[in-house]
C-alpha positions as CSV (number, residue, x, y, z in Angstrom):
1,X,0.0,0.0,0.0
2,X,2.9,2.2,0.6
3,X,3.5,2.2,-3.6
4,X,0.2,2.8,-4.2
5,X,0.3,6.1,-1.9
6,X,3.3,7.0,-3.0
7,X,1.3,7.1,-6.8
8,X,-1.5,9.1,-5.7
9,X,0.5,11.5,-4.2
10,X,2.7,12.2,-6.1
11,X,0.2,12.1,-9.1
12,X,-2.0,14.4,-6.7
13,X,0.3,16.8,-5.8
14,X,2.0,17.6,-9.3
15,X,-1.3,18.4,-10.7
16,X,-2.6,20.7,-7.9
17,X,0.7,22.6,-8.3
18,X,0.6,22.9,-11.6
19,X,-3.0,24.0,-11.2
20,X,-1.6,26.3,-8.8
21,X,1.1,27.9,-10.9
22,X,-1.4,28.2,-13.8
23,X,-4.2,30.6,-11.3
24,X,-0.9,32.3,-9.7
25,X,0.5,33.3,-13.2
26,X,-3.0,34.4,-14.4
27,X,-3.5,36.5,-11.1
28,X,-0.1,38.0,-11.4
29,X,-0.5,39.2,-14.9
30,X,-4.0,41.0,-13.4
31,X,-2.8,42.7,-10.6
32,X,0.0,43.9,-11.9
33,X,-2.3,45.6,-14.7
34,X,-4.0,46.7,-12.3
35,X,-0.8,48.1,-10.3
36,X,0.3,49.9,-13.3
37,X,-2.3,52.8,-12.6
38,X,-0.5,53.2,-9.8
39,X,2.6,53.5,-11.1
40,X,1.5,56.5,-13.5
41,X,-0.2,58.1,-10.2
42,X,3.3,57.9,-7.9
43,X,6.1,57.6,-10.6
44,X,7.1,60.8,-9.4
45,X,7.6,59.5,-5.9
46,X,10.0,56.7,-7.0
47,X,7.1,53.8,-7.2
48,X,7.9,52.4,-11.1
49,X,8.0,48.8,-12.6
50,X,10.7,47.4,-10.2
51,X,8.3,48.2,-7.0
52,X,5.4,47.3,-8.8
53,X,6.3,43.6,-9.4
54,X,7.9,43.2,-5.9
55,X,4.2,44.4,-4.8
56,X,2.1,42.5,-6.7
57,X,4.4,39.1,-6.0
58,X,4.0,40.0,-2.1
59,X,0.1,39.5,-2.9
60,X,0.9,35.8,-4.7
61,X,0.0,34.1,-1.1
62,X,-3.1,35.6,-0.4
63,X,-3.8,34.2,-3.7
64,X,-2.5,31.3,-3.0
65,X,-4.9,30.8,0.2
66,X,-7.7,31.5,-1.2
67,X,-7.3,29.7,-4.2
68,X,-5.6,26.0,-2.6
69,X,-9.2,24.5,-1.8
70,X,-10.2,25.2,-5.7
71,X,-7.1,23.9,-6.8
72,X,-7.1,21.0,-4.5
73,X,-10.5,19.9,-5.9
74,X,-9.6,20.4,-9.6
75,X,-6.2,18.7,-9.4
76,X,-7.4,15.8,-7.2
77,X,-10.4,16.1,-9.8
78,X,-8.0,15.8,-12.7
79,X,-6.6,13.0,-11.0
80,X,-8.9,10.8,-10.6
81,X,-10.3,11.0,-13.5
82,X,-7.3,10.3,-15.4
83,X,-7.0,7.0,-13.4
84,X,-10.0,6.0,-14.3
85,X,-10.2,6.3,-17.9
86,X,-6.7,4.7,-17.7
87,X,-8.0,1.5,-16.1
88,X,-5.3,2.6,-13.2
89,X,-7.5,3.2,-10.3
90,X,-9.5,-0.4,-11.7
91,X,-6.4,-1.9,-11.2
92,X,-5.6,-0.9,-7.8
93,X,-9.2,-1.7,-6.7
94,X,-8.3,-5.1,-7.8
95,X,-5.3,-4.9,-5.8
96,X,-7.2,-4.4,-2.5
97,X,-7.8,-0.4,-2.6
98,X,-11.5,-0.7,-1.4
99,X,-13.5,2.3,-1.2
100,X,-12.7,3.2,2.9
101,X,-9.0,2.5,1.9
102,X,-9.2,5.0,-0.6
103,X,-11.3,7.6,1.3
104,X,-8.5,7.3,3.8
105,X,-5.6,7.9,1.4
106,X,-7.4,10.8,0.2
107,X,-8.2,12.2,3.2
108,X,-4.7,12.2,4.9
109,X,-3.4,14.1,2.1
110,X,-6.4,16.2,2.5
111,X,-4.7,16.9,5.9
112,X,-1.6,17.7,4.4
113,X,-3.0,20.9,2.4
114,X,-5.2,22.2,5.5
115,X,-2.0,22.5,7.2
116,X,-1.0,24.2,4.4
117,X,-3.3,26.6,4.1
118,X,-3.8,27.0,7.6
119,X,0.0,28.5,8.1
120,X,0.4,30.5,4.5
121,X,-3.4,31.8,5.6
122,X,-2.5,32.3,9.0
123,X,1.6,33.3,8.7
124,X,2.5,33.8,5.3
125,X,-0.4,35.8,3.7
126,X,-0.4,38.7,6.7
127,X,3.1,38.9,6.6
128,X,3.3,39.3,3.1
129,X,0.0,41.8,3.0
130,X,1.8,44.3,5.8
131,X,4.6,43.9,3.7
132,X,3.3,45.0,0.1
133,X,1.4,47.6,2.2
134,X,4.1,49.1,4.2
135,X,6.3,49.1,0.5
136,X,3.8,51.1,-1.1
137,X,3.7,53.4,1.8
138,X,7.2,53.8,1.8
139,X,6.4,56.3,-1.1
140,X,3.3,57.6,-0.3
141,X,5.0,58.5,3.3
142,X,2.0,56.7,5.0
143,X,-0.5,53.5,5.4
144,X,-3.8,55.6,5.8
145,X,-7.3,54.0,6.1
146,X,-9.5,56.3,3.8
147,X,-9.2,60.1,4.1
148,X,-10.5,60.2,7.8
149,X,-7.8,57.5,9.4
150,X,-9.5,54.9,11.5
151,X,-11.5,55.2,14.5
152,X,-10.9,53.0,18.0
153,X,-12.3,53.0,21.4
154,X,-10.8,52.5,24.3
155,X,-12.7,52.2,27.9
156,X,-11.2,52.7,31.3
157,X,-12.7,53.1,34.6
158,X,-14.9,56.3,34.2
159,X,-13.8,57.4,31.4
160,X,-14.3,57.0,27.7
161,X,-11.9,57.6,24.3
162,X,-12.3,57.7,20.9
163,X,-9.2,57.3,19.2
164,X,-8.3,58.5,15.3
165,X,-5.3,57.7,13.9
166,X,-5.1,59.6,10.6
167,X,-1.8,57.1,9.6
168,X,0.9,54.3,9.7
169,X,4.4,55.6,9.1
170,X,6.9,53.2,7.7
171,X,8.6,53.0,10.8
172,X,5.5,52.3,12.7
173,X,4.5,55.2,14.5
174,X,1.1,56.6,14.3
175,X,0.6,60.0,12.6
176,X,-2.2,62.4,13.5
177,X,-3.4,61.0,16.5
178,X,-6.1,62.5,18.1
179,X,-8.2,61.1,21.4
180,X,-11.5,62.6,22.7
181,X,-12.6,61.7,26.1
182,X,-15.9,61.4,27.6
183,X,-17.3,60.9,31.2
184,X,-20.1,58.4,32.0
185,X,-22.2,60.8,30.9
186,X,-21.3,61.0,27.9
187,X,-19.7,64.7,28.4
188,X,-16.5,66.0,26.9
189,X,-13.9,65.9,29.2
190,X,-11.1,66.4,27.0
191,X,-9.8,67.0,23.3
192,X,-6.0,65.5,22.4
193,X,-4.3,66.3,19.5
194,X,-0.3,64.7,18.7
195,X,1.4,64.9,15.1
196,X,2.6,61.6,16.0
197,X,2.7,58.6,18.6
198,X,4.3,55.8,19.0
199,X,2.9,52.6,20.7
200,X,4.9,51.1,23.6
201,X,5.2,47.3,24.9
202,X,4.0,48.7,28.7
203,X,0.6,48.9,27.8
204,X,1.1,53.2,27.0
205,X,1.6,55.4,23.9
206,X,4.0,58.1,23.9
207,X,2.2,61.2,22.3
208,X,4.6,63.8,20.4
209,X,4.3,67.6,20.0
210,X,1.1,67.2,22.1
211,X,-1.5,70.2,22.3
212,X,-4.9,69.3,24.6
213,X,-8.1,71.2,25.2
214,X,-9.5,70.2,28.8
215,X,-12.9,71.3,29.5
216,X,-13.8,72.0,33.1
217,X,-17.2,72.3,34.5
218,X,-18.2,75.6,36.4
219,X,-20.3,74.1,39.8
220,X,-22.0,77.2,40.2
221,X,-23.0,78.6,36.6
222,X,-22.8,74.9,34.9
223,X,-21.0,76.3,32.1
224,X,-17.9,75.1,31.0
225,X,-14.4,76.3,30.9
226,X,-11.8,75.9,28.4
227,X,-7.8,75.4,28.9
228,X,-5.1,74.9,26.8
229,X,-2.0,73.3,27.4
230,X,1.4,72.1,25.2
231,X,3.4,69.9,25.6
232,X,6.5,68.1,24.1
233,X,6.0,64.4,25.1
234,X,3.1,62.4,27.3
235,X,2.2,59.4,28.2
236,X,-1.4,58.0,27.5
237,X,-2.2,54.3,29.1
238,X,-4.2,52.1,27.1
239,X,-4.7,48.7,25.7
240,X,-4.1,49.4,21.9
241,X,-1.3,47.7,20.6
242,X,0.3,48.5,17.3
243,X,-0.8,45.6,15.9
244,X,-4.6,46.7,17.0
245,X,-3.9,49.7,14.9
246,X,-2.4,48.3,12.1
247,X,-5.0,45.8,12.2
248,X,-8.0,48.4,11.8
249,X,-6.3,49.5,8.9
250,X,-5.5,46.8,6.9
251,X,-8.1,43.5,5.5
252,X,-9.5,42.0,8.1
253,X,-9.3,38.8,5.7
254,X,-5.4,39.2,5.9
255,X,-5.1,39.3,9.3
256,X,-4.0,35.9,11.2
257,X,-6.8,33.9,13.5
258,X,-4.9,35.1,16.4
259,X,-4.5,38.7,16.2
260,X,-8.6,38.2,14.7
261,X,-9.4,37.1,18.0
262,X,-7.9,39.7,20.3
263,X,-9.0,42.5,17.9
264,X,-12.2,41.0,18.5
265,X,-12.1,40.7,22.4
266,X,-10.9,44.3,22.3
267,X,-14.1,45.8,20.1
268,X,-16.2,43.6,22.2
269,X,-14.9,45.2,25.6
270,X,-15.2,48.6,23.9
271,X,-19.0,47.7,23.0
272,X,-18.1,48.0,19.3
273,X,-19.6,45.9,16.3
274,X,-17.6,42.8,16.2
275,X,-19.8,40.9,13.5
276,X,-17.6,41.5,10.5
277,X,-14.0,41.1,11.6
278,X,-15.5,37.7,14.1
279,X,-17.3,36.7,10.3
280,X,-13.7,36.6,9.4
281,X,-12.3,35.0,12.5
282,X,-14.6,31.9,12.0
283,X,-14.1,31.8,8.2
284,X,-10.0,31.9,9.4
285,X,-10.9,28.6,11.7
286,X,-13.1,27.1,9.1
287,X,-11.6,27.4,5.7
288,X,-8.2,25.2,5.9
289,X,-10.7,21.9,6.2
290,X,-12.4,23.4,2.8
291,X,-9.6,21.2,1.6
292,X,-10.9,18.2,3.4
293,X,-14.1,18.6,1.7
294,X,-12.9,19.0,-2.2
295,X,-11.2,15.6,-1.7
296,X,-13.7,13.9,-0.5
297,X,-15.8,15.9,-3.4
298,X,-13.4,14.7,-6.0
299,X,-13.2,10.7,-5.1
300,X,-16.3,9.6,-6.9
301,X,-14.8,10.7,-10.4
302,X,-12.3,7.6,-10.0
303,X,-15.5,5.5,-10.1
304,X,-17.0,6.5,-13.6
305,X,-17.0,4.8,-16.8
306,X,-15.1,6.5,-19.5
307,X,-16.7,5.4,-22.8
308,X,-15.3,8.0,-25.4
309,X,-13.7,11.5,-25.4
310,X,-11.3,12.6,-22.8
311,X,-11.6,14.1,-19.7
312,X,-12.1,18.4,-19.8
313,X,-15.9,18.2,-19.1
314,X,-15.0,16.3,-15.8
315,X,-11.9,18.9,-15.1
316,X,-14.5,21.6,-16.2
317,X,-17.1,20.2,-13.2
318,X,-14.4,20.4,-11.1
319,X,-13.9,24.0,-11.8
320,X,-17.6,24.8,-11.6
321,X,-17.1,23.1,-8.1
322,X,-14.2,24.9,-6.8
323,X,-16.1,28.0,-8.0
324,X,-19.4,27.8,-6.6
325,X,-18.1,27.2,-3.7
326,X,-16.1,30.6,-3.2
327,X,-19.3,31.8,-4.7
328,X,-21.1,30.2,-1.8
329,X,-18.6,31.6,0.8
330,X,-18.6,35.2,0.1
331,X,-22.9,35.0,-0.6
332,X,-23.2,33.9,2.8
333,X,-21.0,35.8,4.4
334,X,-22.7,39.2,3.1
335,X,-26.1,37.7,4.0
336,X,-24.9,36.8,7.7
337,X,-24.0,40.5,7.8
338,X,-27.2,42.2,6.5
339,X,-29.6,39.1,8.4
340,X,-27.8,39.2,11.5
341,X,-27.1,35.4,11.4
342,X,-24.4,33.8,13.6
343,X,-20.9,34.3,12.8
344,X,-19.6,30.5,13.1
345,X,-22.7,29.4,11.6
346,X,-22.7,31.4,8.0
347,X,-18.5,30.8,8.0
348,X,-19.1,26.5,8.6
349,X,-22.2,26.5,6.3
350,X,-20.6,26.3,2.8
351,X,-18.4,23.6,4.1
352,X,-21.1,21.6,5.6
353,X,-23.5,22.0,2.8
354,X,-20.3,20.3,0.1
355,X,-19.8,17.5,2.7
356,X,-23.2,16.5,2.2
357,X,-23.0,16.5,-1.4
358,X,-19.2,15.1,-1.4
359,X,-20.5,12.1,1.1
360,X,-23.6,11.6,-0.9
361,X,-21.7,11.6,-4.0
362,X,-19.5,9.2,-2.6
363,X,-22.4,6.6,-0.7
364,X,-24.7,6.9,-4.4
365,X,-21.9,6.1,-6.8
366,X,-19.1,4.6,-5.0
367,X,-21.1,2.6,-2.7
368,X,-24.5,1.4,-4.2
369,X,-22.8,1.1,-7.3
């Protein structure tokens, strides 16, 4: 049995890579079309062809974890079909691969490519992202989230901020920081303005060129008073990390499981809506075993009859498969937002629904028949 895993493997493997190079190459050529509009708007900067290609190939493994289940399927797809209309997989059934057996084999290397996507999704991809953001900023002079920074809360006892951080430096400091605090009543205590911060590991950010309005309440005439104060340096404690920060700014779907989970716990402590980036959390848990699923999917092709012709309308299913299901994925996940459905539930759906066809497939035609 050792030989004949060794065959599917390798057969397995070379044609999901090749797969794999084929949608990479295709993707690269597209983005760095795309990237060229870039390149006419910041040529002046420094950002030409050389930059461009080093950015768009720091965005080949996000491609590459998003597209591994399809692949997987088409590939394992191609696969089996080939050893079919070759007699081969006829031959190993004669040779004691029973259907479990096979369903096994599959699945173990099934395994293999949910590891796989689980660390370039998890490791790779986010690295990679910051990267080819932080390279383009590099020339811009910042990482900026729209034209109003992003917006973060932070809650201590008695007192409420809103944070806006208008950018990312290259270096890593945050640029145009500004805090507003509140009482429990909702009343403005003070307003913080800093060209620049930078976070620290003590659980404090060190605020730079620092000018504050502080408004004090007047006991007997209820009014409010106004002072101003300057100052070079000061010290604001508070549980935003850098990586919170850089984490609001850049795609929540390039962020690792994780970092996901304690940006989470941090909007849900600051009563903030947590429904899109935990969306992404459970689709982070749930889509390395997508893999799982497409071979399981693609097993019953080993089991048809090849009477005539070759096998592209097979390869072609295959495709349809892989892409229905990403279809699948990203419909659900925009109707859990706007229904209000559970988080885990809409992420797990899409897998669960192609397990139940995969195992059906797999009881109707390699089973009964």
């Amino acid at each position: 049995m050792k030989t004949v895993r060794r065959l599917i493997y390798a057969e397995t493997i070379r044609a999901i890579g090749f797969v794999s190079l084929g949608f990479i190459a295709l993707f690269f050529f597209f983005d760095f079309v795309e990237e060229l509009k870039a390149v006419n708007q910041i040529r002046a900067l420094g950002y030409q062809i050389p930059q461009a290609l080093l950015f768009v190939g720091l965005m080949i493994p996000t491609h590459v974890y998003e597209l591994l289940p399809i692949t997987v399927l088409i590939g394992t797809v191609f696969v089996m079909a080939r050893f079919a209309k070759s007699s081969e997989f006829t031959i190993l059934r004669t040779s004691g691969l029973g259907p479990w057996l096979a369903l096994k084999t599959l699945l173990i290397l099934g395994l293999g490519f949910v590891l796989l996507t689980f660390v370039v999704g998890d490791y790779v991809s986010p690295l990679a992202d910051r990267s080819a953001q932080f390279l383009k900023s590099t020339f811009k002079g910042k990482l900026a989230h729209g034209k109003t920074g992003t917006w973060l809360k932070e809650k201590q006892a008695g007192r409420h901020f809103a944070v806006n951080v208008g950018s990312v430096a290259q270096d890593g400091s945050l640029r145009e920081v500004r805090i507003f605090e509140f009482d429990d009543n909702s009343r403005f205590v003070s307003v913080t303005n800093s060209q620049w911060a930078s976070a620290q590991e003590n659980a404090q950010w060190i605020l730079h060129n620092v000018k504050k309005m502080t408004f004090l309440p007047d006991s007997q005439s209820g009014a409010q008073t106004v002072t101003h104060s300057q100052a070079a340096t000061l010290s604001w404690p508070n549980s935003i990390s850098a990586d919170m920060v850089a984490a609001a700014i850049l795609r929540p779907e390039n962020m690792g499981t994780v970092d996901l989970f304690r940006y989470v716990q941090h909007l849900a402590l600051n009563s903030q809506s947590v429904q899109k980036y935990e969306l992404q959390f459970w689709k982070k848990v749930f889509y390395p075993l997508s893999c799982l699923v497409m071979v399981v999917l693609a097993l019953p092709f080993a089991y048809l009859h090849f009477r005539s012709g070759g096998i592209s309308v097979y390869v072609f299913g295959g495709v349809m498969a892989g892409i229905s299901f990403l279809l699948l994925n990203n419909v659900l996940s925009d109707m859990a937002i706007l229904q209000g459905w559970q988080p885990w539930l809409a992420a797990a759906l899409p897998g669960l629904i192609y397990s139940m066809v995969s195992l059906s497939a797999f009881s109707w035609l390699v089973l009964r028949r």
